[in-house]
N, C-alpha and C positions, 0 to 999 in steps of 0.2 A: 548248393552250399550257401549258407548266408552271408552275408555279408560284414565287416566291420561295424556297419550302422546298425547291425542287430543285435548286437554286445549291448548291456548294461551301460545305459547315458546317465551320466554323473546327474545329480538330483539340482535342480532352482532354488528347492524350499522344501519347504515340511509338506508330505503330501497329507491330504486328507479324502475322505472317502466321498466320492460323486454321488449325488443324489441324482436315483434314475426318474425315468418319466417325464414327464411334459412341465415345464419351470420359467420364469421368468429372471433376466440377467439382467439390473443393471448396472450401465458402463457410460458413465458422464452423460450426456442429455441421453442418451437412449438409452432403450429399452428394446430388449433382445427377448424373444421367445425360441426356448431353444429343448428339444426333445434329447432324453438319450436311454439308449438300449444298451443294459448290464453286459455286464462280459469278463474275460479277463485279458491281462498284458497291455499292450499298448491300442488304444483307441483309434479306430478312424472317424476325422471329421470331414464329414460330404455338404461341401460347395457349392451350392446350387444353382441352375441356371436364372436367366434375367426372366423377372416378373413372375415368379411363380414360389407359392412357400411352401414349408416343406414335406409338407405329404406326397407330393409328387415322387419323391423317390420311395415312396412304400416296396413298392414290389422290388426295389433292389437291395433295400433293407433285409425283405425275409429273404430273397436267395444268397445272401452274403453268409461266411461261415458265423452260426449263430452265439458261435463262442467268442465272439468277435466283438469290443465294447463298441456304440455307434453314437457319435454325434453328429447330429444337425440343428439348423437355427434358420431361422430368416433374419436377412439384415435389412437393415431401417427403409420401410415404405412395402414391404413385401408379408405377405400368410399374416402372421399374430401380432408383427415389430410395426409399432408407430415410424412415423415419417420422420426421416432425420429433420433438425430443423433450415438445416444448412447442406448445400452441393457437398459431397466426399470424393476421394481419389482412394485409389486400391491402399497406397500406404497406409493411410489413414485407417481404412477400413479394416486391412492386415493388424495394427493395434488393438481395435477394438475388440476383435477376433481374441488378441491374445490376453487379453483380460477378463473376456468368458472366462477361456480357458482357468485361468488363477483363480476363479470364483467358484471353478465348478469341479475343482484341484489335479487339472491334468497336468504335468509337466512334460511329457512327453509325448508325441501325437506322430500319427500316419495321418495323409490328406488326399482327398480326395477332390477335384472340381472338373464338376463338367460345364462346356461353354463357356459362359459369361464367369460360372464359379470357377472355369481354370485357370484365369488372370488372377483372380484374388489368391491362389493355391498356390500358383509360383510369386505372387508377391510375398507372400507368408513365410515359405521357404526358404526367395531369398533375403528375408529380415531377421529370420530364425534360424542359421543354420542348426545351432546344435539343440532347439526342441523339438523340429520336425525330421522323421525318422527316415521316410519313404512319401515317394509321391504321385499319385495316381491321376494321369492328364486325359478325361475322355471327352472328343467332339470338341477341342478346342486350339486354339491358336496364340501368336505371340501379342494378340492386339491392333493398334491401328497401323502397327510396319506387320505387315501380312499379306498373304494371297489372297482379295476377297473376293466373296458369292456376286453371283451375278446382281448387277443394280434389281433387278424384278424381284430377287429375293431378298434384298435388301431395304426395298422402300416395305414389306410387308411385314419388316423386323422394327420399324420403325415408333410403332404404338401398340398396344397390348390389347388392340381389339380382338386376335385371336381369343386369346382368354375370358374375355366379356361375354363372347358371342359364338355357343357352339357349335351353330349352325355353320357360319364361317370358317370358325377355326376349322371345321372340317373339311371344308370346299378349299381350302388354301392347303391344308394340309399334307399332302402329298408333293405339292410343288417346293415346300421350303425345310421338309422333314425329310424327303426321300426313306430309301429303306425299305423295312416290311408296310410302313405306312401307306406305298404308293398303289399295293395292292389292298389293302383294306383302308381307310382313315379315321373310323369309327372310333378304334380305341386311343388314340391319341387324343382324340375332339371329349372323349368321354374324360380321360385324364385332367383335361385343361379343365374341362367343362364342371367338375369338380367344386374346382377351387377358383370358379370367375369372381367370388368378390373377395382374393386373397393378397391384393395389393391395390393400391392406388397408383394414375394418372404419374404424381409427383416423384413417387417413388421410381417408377418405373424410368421416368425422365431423368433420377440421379444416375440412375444404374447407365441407362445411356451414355451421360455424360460421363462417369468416371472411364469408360470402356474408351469413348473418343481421343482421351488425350495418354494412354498410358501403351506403352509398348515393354515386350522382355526382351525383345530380339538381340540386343546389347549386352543384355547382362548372363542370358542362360549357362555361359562358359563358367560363368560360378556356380551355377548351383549343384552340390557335390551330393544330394541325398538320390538312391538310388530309386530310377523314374520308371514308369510304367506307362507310355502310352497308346491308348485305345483309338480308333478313329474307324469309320465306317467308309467304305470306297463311294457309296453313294449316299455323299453329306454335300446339301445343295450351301447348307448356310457354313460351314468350316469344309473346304474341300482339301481332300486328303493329300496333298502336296504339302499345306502346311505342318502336317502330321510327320511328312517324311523329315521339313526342312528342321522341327523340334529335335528329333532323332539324332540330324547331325549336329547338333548345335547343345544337347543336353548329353555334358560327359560320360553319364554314368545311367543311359537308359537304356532301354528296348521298347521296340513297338508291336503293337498286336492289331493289324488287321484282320476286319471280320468287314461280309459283304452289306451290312446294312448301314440306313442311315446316320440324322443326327440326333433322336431320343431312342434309339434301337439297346441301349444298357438299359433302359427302363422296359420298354415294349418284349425283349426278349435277354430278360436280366436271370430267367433259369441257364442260357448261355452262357452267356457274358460277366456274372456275377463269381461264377467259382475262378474264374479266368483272375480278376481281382484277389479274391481271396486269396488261391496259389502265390501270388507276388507277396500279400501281406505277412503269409505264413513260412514265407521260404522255403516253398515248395516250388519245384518247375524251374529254378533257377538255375 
């Protein structure tokens, strides 16, 4: 049965019609590259993890219900978006976020963030209660008050030379991905390996730093939109305890374990993808 939050949310403004496809947004010094996939009803926007823009989530895109409208973006120093010119903080970035959206005339949004994108998805949230509808947390945590990965997999989170380097990303791969990855690593190193020149050094240095100082662990008893999160038993860099402690701490969620890693909604998103959908469509509920 759906929920209250599925009901008709009172309007911001005049909506106007989304222009699909591939677009450029912008929003005071930046400059946002941002894709979207037609649909109807209410949109999901997918948050994407650190240093990486946003093709990466292709294959979660197509197994998502196709009726389903889709945005993504990179944000500043990542895929298509120039380098901010200045350090950012989630808040910060949660605005700029929301004035895409006014430009690209959504007023009402489902959200999605994996990793690094689930700090900014509950920042969003909770600055937005009543435009974000629902909230999809995969592979991610409350920030720097958290359970963390072991230092070995942490100093290797450190710089984006996975990405640069696919040889490497691959050889490291399994150790800081876990998952299906530990038996093959190929298609993750092929994934990165993609998109090695889809962010900058600097960029990637912001996204670090906003991550270092920002925590939800305080606030999550607010946030009232109904939560969905994903988490894999074997996530070397979010391990699943943080999963559980979200669960108790976010009023209005459920969790869905499944036994793979921490890209495993990408790697095995013909899975994982209808799993999402069900929640978006208030179904399984």
């Amino acid at each position: 049965m759906c929920t209250p939050h599925d009901r008709h949310l009172p309007s911001r403004g005049g909506q106007v019609t989304p222009t699909v496809g591939e677009q450029f947004v912008q929003v005071f010094v930046h400059k946002i590259r941002v894709n979207v996939r037609p649909g109807t009803g209410v949109p999901i926007v997918l948050c994407n993890g650190i240093g990486v823009g946003l093709e990466v989530l292709d294959q979660l895109v197509e197994h998502l219900d196709p009726g389903i409208p889709v945005v993504r973006f990179d944000v500043p120093g990542t895929g298509g978006s120039p380098n901010s010119p200045l350090p950012y903080g989630f808040p910060y970035l949660a605005w700029v976020l929301g004035k895409v959206l006014d430009q690209l005339g959504y007023d009402h949004i489902d959200l999605f963030g994996l990793s690094w994108g689930g700090a900014l998805a509950q920042q969003f949230a909770f600055q937005n209660p009543r435009r974000c509808r629902k909230l999809v947390l995969v592979s991610t945590g409350t920030g720097a008050v958290m359970v963390p990965a072991h230092p070995r997999v942490l100093m290797k989170m450190v710089t984006p030379h996975r990405f640069s380097d696919p040889e490497y990303g691959a050889n490291i791969a399994s150790n800081i991905y876990g998952g299906s990855v530990r038996c093959d690593p190929e298609p993750v190193a092929e994934l990165f390996g993609k998109h090695r020149a889809a962010g900058s050094l600097r960029g990637y240095l912001f996204q670090l730093l906003a991550g270092s100082v920002w925590t939800s662990v305080h606030a999550l008893w607010a946030v009232r939109q109904p939560t969905l999160i994903v988490a894999g038993t074997d996530d070397p860099i979010i391990p699943v305890v943080n999963a559980k402690l979200m669960h108790l701490l976010l009023p209005h969620s459920r969790l869905y374990l499944h036994d793979g890693g921490h890209v495993d909604v990408v790697l095995r998103a013909d899975e994982l993808a209808p799993v999402i959908s069900r929640f978006l469509r208030c179904e399984d509920r």
